[in-house]
VEXVEXBA-649012 format. One record per residue (C-alpha): residue in three letters; x, y, z. Coordinates in pm, 1 decimal. Layout:
// residues N
ATOM rest        u        v        w
ATOM  Ala        X        Y        Z
...
END
This chain:
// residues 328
ATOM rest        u        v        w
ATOM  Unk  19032.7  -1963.3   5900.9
ATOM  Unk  19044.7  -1631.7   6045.6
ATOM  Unk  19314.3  -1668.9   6295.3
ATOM  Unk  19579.5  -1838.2   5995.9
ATOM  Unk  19449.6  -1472.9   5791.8
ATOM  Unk  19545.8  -1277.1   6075.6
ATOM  Unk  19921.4  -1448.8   6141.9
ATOM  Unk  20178.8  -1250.6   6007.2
ATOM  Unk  20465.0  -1474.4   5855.5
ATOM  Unk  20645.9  -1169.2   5706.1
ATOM  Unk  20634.2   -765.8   5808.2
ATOM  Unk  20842.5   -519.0   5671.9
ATOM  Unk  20748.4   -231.3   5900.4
ATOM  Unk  20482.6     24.9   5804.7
ATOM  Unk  20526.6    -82.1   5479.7
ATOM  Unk  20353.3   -477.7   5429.8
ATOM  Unk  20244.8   -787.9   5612.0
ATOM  Unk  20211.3  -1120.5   5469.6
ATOM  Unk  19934.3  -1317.1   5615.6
ATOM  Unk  19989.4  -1723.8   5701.3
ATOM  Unk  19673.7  -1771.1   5429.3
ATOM  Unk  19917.1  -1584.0   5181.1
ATOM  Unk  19696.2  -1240.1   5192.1
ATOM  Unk  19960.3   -958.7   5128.0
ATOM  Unk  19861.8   -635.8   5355.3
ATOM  Unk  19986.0   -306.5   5239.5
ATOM  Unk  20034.1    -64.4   5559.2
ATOM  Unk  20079.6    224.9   5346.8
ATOM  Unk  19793.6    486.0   5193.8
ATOM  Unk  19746.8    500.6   4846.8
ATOM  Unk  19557.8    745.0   4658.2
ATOM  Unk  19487.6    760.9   4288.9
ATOM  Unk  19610.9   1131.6   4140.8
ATOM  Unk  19426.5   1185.3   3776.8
ATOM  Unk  19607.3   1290.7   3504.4
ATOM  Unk  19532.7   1659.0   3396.2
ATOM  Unk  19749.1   1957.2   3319.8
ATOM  Unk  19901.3   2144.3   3655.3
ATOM  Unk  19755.5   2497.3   3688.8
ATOM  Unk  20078.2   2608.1   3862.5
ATOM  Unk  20357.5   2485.9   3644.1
ATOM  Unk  20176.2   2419.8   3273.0
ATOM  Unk  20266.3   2072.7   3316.8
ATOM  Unk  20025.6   1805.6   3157.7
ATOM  Unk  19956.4   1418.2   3273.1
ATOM  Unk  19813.4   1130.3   3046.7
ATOM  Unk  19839.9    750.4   3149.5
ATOM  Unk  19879.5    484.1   2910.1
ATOM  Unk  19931.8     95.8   2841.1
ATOM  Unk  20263.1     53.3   2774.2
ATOM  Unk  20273.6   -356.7   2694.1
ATOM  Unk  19969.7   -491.0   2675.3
ATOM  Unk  20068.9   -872.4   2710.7
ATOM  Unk  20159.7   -777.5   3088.8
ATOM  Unk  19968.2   -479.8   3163.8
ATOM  Unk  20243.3   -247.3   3224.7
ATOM  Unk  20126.0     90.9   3225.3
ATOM  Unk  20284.0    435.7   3272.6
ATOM  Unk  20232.0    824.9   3325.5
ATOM  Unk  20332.9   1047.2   3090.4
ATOM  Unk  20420.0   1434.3   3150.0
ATOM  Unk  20505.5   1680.1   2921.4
ATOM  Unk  20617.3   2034.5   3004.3
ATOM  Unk  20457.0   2369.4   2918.7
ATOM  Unk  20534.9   2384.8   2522.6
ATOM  Unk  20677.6   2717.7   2427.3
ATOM  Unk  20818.1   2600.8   2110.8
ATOM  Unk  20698.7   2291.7   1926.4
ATOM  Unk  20981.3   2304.6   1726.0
ATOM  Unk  21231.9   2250.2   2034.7
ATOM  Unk  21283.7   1890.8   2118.6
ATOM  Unk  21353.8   1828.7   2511.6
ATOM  Unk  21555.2   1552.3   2678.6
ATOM  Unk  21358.7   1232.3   2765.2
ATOM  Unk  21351.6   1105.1   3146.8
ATOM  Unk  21252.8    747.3   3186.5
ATOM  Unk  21210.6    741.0   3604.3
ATOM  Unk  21112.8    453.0   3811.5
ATOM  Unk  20920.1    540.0   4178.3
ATOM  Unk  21059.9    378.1   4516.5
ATOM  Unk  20889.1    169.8   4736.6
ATOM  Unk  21124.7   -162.9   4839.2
ATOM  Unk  21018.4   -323.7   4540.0
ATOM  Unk  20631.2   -387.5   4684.9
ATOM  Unk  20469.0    -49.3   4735.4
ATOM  Unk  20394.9    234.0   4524.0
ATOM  Unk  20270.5    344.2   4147.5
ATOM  Unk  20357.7    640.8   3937.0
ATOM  Unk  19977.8    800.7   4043.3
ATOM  Unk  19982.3    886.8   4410.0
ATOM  Unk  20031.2   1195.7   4501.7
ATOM  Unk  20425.2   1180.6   4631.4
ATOM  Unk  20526.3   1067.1   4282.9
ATOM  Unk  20288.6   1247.4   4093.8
ATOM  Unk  20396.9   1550.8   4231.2
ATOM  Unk  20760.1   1495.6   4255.2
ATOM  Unk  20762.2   1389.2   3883.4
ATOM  Unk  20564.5   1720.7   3755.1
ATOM  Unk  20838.8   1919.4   3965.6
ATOM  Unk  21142.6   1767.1   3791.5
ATOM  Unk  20911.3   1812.5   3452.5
ATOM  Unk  20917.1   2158.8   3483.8
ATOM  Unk  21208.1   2290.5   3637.6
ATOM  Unk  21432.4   2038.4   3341.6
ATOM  Unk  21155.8   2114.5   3082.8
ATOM  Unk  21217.1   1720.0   2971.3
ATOM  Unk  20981.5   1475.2   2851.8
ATOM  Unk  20889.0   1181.4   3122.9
ATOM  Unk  20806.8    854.9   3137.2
ATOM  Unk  20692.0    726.8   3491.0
ATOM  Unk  20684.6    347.8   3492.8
ATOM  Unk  20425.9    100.6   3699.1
ATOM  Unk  20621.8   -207.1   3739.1
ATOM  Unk  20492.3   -508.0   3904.5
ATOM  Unk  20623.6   -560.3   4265.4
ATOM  Unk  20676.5   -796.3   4518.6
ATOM  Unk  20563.8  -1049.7   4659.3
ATOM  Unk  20289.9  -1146.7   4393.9
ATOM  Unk  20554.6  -1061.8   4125.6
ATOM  Unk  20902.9  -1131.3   4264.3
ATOM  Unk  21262.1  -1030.8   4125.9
ATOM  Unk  21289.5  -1020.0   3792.7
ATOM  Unk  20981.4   -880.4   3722.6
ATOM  Unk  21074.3   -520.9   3791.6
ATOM  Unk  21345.2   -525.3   3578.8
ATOM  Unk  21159.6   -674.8   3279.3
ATOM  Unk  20903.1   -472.6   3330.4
ATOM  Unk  21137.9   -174.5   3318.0
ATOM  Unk  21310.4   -270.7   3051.7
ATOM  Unk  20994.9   -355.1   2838.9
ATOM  Unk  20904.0      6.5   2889.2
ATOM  Unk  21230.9    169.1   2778.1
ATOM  Unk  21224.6    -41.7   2487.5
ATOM  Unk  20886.4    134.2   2453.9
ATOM  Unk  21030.3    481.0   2457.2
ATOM  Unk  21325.0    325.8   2240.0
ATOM  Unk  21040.3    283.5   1986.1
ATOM  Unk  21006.3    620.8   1920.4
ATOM  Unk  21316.0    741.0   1824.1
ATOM  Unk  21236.1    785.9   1472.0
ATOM  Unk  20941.3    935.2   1504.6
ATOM  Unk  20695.1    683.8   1437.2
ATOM  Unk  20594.6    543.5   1760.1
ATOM  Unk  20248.3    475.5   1898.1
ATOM  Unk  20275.3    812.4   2142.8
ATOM  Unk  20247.1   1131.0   1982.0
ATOM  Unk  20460.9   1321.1   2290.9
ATOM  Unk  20727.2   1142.4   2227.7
ATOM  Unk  20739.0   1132.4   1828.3
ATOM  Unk  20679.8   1513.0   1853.3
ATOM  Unk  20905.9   1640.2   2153.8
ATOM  Unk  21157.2   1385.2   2269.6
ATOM  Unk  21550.0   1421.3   2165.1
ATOM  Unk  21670.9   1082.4   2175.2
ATOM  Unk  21991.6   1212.7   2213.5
ATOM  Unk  21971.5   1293.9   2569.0
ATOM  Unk  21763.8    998.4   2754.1
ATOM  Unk  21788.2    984.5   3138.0
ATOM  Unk  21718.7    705.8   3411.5
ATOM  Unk  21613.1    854.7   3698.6
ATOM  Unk  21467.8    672.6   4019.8
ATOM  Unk  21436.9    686.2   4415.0
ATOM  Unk  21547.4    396.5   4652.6
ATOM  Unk  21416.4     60.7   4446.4
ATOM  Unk  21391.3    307.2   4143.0
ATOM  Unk  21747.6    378.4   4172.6
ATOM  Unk  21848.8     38.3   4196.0
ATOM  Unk  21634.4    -45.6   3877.8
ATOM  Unk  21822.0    245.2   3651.8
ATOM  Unk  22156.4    131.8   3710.5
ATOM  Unk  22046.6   -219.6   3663.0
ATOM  Unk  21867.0    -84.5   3339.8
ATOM  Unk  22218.1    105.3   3266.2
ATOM  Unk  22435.3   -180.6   3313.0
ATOM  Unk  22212.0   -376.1   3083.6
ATOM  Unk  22223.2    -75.2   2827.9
ATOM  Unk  22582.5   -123.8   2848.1
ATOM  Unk  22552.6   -519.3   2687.3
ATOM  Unk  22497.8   -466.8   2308.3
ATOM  Unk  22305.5   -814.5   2333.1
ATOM  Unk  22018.6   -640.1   2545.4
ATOM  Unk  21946.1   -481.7   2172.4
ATOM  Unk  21814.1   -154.4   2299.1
ATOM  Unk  21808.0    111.6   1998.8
ATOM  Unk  21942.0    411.9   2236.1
ATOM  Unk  22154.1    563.9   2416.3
ATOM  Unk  22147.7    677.4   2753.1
ATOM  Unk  22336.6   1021.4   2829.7
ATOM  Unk  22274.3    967.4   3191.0
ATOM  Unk  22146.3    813.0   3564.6
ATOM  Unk  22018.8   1004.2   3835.5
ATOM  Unk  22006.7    772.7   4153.3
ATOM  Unk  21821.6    924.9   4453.5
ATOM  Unk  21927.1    739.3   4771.6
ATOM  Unk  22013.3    475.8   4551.2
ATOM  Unk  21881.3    111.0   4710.2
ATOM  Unk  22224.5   -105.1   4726.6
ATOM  Unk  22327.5   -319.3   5060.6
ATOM  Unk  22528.4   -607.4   5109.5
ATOM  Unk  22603.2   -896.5   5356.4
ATOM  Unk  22913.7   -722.7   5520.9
ATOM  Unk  22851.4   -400.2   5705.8
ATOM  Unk  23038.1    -89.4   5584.0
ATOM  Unk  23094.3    233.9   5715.2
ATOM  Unk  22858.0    419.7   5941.2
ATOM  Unk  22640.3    131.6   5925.6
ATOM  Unk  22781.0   -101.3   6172.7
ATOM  Unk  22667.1    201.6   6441.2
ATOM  Unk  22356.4    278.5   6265.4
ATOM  Unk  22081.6    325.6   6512.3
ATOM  Unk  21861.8     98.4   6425.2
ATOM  Unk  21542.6    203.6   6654.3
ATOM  Unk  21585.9    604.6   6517.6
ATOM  Unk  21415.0    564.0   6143.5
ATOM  Unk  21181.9    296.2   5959.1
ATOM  Unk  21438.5    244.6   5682.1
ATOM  Unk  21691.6     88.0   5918.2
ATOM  Unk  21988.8   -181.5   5870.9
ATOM  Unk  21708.9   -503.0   5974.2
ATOM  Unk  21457.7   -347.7   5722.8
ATOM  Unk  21684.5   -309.0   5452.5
ATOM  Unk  21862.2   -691.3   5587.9
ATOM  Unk  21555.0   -814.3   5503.0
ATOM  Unk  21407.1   -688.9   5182.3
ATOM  Unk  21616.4   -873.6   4896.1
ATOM  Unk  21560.1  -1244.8   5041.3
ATOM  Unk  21188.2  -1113.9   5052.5
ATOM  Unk  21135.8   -983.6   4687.8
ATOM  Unk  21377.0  -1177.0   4550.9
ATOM  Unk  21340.7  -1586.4   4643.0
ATOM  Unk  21520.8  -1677.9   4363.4
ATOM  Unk  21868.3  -1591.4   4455.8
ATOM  Unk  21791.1  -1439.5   4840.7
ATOM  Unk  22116.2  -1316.3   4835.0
ATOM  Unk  22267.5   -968.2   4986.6
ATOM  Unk  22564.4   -984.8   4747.1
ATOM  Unk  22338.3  -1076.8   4459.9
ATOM  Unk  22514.7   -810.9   4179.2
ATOM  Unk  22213.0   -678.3   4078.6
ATOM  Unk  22135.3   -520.4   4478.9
ATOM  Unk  22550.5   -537.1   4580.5
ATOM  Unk  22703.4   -427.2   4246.6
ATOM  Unk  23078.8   -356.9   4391.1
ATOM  Unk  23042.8   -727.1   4570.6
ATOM  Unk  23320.6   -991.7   4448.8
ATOM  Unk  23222.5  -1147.9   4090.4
ATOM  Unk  22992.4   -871.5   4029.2
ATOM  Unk  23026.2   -728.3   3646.0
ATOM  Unk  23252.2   -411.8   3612.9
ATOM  Unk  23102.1    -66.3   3631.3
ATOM  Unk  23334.4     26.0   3348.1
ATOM  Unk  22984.3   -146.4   3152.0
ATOM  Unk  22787.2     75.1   3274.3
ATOM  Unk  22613.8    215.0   2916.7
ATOM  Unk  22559.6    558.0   3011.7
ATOM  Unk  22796.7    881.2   2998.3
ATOM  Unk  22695.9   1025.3   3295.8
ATOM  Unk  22582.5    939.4   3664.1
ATOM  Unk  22454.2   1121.7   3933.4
ATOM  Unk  22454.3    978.5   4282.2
ATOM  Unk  22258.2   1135.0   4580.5
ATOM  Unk  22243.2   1071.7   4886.4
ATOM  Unk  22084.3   1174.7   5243.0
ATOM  Unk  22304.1   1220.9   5621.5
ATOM  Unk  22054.6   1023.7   5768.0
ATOM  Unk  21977.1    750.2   5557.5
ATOM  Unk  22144.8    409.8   5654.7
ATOM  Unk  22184.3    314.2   5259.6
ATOM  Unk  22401.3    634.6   5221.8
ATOM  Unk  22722.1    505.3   5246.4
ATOM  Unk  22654.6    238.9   4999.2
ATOM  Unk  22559.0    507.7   4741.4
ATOM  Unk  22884.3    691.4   4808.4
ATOM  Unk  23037.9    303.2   4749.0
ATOM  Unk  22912.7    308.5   4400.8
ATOM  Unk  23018.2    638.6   4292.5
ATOM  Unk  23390.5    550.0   4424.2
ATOM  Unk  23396.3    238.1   4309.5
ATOM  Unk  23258.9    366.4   3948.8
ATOM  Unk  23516.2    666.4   3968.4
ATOM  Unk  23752.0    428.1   3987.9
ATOM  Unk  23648.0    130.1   3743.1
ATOM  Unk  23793.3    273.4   3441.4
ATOM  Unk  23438.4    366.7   3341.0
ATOM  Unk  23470.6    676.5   3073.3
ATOM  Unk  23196.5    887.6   3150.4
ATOM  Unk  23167.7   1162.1   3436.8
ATOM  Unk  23012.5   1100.9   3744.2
ATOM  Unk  22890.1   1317.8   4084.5
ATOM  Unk  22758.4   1292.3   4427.8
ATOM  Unk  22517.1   1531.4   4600.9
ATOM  Unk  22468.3   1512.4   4926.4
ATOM  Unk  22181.6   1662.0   5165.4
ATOM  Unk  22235.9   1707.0   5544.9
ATOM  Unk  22016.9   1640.4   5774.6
ATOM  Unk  21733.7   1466.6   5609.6
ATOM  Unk  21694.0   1121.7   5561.0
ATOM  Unk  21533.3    843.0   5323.6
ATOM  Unk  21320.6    958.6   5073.5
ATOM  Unk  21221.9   1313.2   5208.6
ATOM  Unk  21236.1   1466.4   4939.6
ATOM  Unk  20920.8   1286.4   4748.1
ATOM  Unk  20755.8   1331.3   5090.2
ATOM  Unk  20798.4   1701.8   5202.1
ATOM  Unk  20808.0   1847.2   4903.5
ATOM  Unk  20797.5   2183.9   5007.7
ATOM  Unk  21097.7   2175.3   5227.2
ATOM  Unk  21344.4   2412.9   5095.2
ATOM  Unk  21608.7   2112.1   5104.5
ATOM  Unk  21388.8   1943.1   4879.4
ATOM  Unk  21350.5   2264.1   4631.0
ATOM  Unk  21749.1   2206.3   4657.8
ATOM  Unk  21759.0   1843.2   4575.1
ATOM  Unk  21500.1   1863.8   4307.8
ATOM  Unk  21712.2   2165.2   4092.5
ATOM  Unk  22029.4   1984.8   4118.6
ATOM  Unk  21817.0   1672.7   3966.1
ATOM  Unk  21665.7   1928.3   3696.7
ATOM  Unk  22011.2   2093.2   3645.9
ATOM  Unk  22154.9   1736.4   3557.2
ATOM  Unk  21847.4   1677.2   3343.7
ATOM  Unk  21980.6   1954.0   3170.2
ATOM  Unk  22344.7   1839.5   3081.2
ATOM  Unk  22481.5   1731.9   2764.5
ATOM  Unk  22737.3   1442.9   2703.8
ATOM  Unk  23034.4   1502.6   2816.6
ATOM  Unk  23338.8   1541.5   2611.4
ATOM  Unk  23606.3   1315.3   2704.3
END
């Protein structure tokens, strides 16, 4: 019994092992950050149930309030992690998150969607979409939250997300973009931080991608979809490859503005600057942009957040958190 609990069937490097037995090992820390209010920045935590039925839950933040009769922009922002790490309350995301919070002065909603393996593909997206529903709830003032009924301007909601998070707001845009979805807002915008997209054929600098130089490498990232996502295991599935053939237009995206970043180092970047070209060039009518940061690779920027290139990264997030719709 012990030896079939210690064979590994599955490993994505440092981040999980699946035992023979069907144990799931997570390789990477996790700590549990309370919610409270930030002594440096003013910025205040709470965590609550978002849908009961399936025990999705989320962290709230709310900026400093200098005037209660302002309303601020709403970001709904979904964590990275491949799909099968991670939650809104360790201290990378907690910390990133209260950044953004103050230097946009928005409203945010940090979602805890179920992952992978125990809870394969599509139960990140429904779980996403169950909670912006949630926030959708609000937007006449009568919701069950009071931060949102009070502050939020449900004029100006943002996606935001790293890696996996990334991947789940444009999936959450495109589906925003399908008046059949019946969501009740609007979304002004996506931010999409090293945005998680790959595909079967190699492009760009990926074909000469080293693979033995960072974690997040071309046979990690080969192998996560048919992992989380058994259903349909699939590298030019639409909703991980959305410029592969038969995939729905960008022009559907349901958003009016898009904001693509991307890191030198990290193997998925050309795939993010994919997206934005292809979406520049879909006939989609809203603006998009692409920021780029040398020198760093996946993800640093939740990890080292003191790095100045970070401090960069995160006000040209908060600056687009800022934006209005675009006039066309």
């Amino acid at each position: 019994m012990e030896s079939s609990k210690q064979e590994v069937v599955f490993e994505l490097p440092m981040t999980l092992r699946v035992h023979k037995d069907g144990n799931v090992e997570r390789l990477v820390p996790t700590d549990f950050i309370p919610p409270s209010t930030d002594p440096t920045t003013g910025v205040s935590s709470k965590d609550i149930v978002v849908v009961p039925e399936s025990s999705i839950t989320a962290r709230l933040f709310l900026p400093k309030i200098t005037d209660p009769n302002k309303k601020l922009a709403v970001l709904v922002y979904f964590h990275g992690g491949a799909f099968v790490i991670n939650t809104p309350f360790i201290t990378p995301f907690h910390k990133h998150v209260t950044t953004l919070v103050s230097e946009a002065n928005v409203v945010a909603v940090s979602v805890d969607y179920r992952k992978a393996p125990e809870h394969p593909i599509p139960a990140a997206y429904e779980d996403s979409m169950a909670a912006l529903k949630w926030v959708a709830s609000h937007s006449n003032g009568d919701g069950p939250e009071p931060w949102l009924n009070n502050h939020a301007d449900f004029h100006r909601v943002f996606l935001g997300g790293d890696s996996s998070g990334a991947n789940i707001a444009h999936n959450l845009a495109m589906a925003a973009g399908n008046p059949e979805t019946g969501l009740d807002i609007g979304l002004l915008g996506i931010a999409l931080v090293h945005p998680y997209f790959w595909g079967s054929v190699r492009i760009g600098s990926e074909a000469g991608y080293p693979d033995d130089k960072f974690p997040v490498n071309r046979g990690y990232v080969d192998r996560v979809w048919p992992f989380i996502c058994p259903s349909n295991p699939d590298n030019d599935d639409p909703r991980v490859n959305p410029v592969a053939g038969g995939a729905p237009s960008l022009a559907g995206l349901g958003c009016k503005r898009v904001l693509v970043c991307v890191a030198e180092h990290d193997v998925l970047k050309d795939r993010g600057r994919l997206y934005y070209e292809a979406l520049s060039r879909s006939g989609w009518m809203g603006v998009a942009e692409i920021f780029e940061t040398q020198g760093e690779h996946h993800g640093f920027h939740c990890y080292f957040l003191e790095r100045e290139k970070s401090k960069e990264l995160t006000r040209r997030l908060a600056a687009f958190y800022k934006t209005d719709a675009p006039r066309l």
